[in-house]
Backbone as CSV, one residue per row, in Angstrom:
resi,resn,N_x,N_y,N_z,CA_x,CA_y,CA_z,C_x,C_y,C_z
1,UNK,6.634,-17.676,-3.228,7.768,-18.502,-3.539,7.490,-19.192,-4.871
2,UNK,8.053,-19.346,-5.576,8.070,-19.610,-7.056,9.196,-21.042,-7.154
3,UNK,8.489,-21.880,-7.613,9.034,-22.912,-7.597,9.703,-23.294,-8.656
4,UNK,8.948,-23.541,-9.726,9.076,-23.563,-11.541,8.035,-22.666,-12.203
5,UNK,8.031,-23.002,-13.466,6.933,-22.533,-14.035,5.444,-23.388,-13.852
6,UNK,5.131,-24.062,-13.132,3.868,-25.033,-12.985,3.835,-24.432,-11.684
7,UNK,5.066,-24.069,-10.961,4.319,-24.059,-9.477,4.366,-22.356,-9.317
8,UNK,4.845,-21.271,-9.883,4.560,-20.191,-10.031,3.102,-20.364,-10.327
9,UNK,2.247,-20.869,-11.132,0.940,-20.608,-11.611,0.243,-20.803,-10.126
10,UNK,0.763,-22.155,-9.795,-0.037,-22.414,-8.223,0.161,-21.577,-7.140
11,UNK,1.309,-21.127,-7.190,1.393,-20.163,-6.159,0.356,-18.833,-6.348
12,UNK,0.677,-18.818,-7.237,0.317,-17.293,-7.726,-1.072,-17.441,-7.237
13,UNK,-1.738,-18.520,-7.750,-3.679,-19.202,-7.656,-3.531,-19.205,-5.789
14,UNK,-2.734,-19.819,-5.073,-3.199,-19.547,-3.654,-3.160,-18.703,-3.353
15,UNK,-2.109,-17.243,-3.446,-1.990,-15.898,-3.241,-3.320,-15.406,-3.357
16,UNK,-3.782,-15.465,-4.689,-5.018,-14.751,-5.055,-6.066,-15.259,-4.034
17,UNK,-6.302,-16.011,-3.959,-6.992,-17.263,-3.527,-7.293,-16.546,-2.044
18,UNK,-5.947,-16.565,-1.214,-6.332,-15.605,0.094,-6.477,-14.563,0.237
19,UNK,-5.884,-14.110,-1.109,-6.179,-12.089,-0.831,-7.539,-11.767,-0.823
20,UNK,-8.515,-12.854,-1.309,-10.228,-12.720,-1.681,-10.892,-13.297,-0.663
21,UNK,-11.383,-12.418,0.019,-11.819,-12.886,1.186,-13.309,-13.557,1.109
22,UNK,-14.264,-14.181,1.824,-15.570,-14.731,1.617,-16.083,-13.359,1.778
23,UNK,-17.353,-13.069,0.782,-18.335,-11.621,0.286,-19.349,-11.485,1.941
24,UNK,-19.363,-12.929,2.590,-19.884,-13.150,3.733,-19.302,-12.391,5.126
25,UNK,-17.684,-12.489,5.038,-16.837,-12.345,5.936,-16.845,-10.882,6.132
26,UNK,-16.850,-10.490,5.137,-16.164,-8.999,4.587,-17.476,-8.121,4.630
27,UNK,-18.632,-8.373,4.295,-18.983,-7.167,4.214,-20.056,-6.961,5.696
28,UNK,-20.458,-5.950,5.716,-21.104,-5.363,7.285,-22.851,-5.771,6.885
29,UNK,-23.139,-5.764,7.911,-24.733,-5.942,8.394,-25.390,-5.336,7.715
30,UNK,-26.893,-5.201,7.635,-27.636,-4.049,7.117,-28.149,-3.703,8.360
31,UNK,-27.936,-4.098,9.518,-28.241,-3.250,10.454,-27.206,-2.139,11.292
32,UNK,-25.645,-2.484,11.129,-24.857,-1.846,11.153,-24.698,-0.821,10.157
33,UNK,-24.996,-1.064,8.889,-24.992,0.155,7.591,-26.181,1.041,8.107
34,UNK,-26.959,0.496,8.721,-28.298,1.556,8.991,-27.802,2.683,10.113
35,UNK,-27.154,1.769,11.447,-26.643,2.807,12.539,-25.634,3.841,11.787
36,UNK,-24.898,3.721,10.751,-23.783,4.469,10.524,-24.522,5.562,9.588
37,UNK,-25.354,4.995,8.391,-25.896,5.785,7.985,-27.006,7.379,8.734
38,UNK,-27.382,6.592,9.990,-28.065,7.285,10.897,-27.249,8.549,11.709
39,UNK,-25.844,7.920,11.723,-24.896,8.693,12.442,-24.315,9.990,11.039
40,UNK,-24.500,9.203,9.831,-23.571,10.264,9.242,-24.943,11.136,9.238
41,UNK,-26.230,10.931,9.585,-26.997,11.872,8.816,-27.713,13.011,9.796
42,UNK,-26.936,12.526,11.209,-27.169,13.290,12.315,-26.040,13.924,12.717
43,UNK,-24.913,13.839,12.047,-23.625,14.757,11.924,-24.088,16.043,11.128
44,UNK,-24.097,15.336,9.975,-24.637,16.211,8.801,-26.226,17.171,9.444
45,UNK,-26.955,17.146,10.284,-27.629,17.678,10.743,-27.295,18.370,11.576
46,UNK,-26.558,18.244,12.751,-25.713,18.681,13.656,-25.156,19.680,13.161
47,UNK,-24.190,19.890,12.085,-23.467,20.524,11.574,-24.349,21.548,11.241
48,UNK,-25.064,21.458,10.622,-26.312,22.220,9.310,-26.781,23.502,10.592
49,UNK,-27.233,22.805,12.067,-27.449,23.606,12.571,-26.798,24.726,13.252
50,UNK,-25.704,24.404,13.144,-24.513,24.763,14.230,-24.061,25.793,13.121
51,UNK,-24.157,25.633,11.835,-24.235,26.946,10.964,-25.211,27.725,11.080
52,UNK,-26.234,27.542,11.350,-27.307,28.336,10.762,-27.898,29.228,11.848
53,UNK,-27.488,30.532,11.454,-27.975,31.988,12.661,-29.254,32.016,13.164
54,UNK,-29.944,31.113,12.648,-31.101,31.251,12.814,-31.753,30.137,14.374
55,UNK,-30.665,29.341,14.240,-31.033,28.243,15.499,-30.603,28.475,16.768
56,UNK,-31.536,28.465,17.329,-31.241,28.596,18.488,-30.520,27.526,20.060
57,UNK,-30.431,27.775,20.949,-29.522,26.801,21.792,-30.430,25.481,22.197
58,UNK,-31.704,25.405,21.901,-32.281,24.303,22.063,-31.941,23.371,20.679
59,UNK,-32.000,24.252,19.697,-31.931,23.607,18.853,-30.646,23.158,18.615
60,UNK,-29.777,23.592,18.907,-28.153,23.185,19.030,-28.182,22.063,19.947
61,UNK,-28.485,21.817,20.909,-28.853,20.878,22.242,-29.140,19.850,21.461
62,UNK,-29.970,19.650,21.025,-31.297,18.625,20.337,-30.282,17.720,19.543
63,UNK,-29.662,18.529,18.389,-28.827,18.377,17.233,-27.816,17.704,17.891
64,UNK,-26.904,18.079,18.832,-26.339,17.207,19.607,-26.334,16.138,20.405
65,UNK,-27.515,16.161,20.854,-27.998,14.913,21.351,-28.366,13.647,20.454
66,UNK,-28.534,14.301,19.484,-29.413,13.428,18.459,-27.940,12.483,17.702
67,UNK,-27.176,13.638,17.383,-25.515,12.918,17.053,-24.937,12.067,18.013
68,UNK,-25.232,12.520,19.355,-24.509,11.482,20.049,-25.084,10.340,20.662
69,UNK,-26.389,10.416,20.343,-27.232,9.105,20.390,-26.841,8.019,19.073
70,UNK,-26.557,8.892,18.335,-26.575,7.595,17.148,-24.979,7.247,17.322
71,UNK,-24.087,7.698,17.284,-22.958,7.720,17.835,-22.612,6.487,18.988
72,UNK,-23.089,6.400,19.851,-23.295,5.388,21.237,-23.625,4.633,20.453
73,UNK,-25.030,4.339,19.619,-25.586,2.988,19.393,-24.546,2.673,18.787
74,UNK,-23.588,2.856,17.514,-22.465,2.245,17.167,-21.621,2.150,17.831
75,UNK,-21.413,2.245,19.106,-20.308,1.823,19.816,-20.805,0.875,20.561
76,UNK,-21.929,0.864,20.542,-23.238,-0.900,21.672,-23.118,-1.664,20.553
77,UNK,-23.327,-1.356,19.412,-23.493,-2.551,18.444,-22.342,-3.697,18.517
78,UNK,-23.115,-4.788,18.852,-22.357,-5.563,19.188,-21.280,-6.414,17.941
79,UNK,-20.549,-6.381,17.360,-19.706,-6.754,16.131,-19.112,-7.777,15.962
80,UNK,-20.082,-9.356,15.660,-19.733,-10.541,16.105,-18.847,-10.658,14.665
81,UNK,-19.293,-10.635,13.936,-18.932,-11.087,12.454,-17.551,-10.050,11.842
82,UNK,-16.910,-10.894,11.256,-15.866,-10.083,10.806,-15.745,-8.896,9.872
83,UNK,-17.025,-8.369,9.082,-17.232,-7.547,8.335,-17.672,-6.271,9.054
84,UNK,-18.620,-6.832,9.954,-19.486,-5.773,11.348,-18.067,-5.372,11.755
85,UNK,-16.619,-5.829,12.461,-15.762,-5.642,13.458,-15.171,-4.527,12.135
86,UNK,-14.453,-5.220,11.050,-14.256,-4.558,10.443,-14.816,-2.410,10.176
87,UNK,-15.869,-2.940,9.872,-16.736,-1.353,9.663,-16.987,-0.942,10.928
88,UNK,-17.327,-1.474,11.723,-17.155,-0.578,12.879,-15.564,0.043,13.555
89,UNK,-15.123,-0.753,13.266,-13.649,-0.247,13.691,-13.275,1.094,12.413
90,UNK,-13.309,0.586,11.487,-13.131,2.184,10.638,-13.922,3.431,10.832
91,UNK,-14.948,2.553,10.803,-15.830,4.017,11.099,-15.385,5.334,12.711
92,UNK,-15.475,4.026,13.729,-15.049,4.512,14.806,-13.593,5.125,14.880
93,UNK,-12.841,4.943,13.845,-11.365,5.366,13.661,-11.169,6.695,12.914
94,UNK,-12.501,6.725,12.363,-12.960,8.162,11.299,-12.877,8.997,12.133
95,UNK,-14.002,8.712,13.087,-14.563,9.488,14.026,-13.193,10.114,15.177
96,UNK,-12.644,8.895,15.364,-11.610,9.394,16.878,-10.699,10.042,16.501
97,UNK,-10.587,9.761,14.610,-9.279,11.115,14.276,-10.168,11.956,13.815
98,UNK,-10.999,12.802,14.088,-11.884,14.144,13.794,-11.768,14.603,15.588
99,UNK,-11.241,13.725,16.713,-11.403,13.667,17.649,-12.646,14.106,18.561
100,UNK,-13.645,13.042,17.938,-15.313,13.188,18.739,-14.908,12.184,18.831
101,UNK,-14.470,10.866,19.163,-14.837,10.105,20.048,-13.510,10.162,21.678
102,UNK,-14.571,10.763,22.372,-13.753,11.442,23.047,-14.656,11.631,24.491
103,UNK,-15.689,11.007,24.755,-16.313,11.123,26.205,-16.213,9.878,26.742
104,UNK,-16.259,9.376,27.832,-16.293,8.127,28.852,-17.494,7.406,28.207
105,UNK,-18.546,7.823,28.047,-20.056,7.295,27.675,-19.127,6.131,26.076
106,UNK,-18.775,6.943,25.393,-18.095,5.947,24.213,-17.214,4.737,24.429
107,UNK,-16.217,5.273,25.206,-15.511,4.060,26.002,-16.199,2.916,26.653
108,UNK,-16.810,3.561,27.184,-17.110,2.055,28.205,-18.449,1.595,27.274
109,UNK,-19.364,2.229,26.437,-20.210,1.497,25.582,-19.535,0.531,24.655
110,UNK,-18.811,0.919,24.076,-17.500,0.488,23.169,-17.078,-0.923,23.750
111,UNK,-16.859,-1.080,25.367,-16.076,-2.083,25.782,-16.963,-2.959,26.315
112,UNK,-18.312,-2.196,26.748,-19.212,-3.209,27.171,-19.796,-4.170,25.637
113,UNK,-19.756,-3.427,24.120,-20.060,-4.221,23.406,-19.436,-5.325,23.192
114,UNK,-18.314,-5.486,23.426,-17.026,-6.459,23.115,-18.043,-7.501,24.464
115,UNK,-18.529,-7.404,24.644,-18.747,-8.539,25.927,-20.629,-8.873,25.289
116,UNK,-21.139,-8.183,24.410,-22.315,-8.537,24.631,-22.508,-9.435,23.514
117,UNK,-23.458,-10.683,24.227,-23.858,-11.784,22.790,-24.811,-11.510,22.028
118,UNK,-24.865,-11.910,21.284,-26.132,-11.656,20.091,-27.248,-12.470,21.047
């Protein structure tokens, strides 16, 4: 809302003002960047094997397990802070439109985190 020219400037300064959120609020954990990083790098492994003619069904097993272990821990991580809720919710939104998040084990880890305290 623009008042005059003195209060356009002010307006304009609170607009900005809330669009900038605290660097505190906003950004994620380094222990949450670690689980995700862990997850993309056991996808990316997962995958690697699931190409390769050479692997066999244990090793496909393994690779999967290993993805969906890291997978769970980001859905336990508990996301008190608004930057953690934030990145975990995208990330987990990545994931559910590739549609892997998609077993009971995710759900209810997912809902039991919403309940757990630091």
């Amino acid at each position: 809302m623009l008042f005059q020219s003195g209060g356009a400037v002010v307006t304009s300064t609170i607009v900005a003002k809330a669009a900038v959120a605290k660097p505190s609020e906003q950004q994620s954990s380094n222990q949450l960047q670690r689980l995700i990083e862990t997850h993309q790098a056991a996808y990316g492994a997962f995958g690697k094997v699931f190409r390769d003619v050479r692997a066999d069904r244990s090793d496909r097993e393994r690779a999967s397990r290993d993805e969906e272990k890291a997978l769970l821990a980001i859905c336990a991580y508990p996301a008190v802070a608004e930057g953690d809720r934030l990145a975990k919710a995208r990330y987990l939104l990545e994931i559910e439109a590739r549609g892997e998040l998609d077993l009971p084990e995710h759900m209810q880890t997912l809902l039991r985190s919403t309940m757990s305290k630091r």
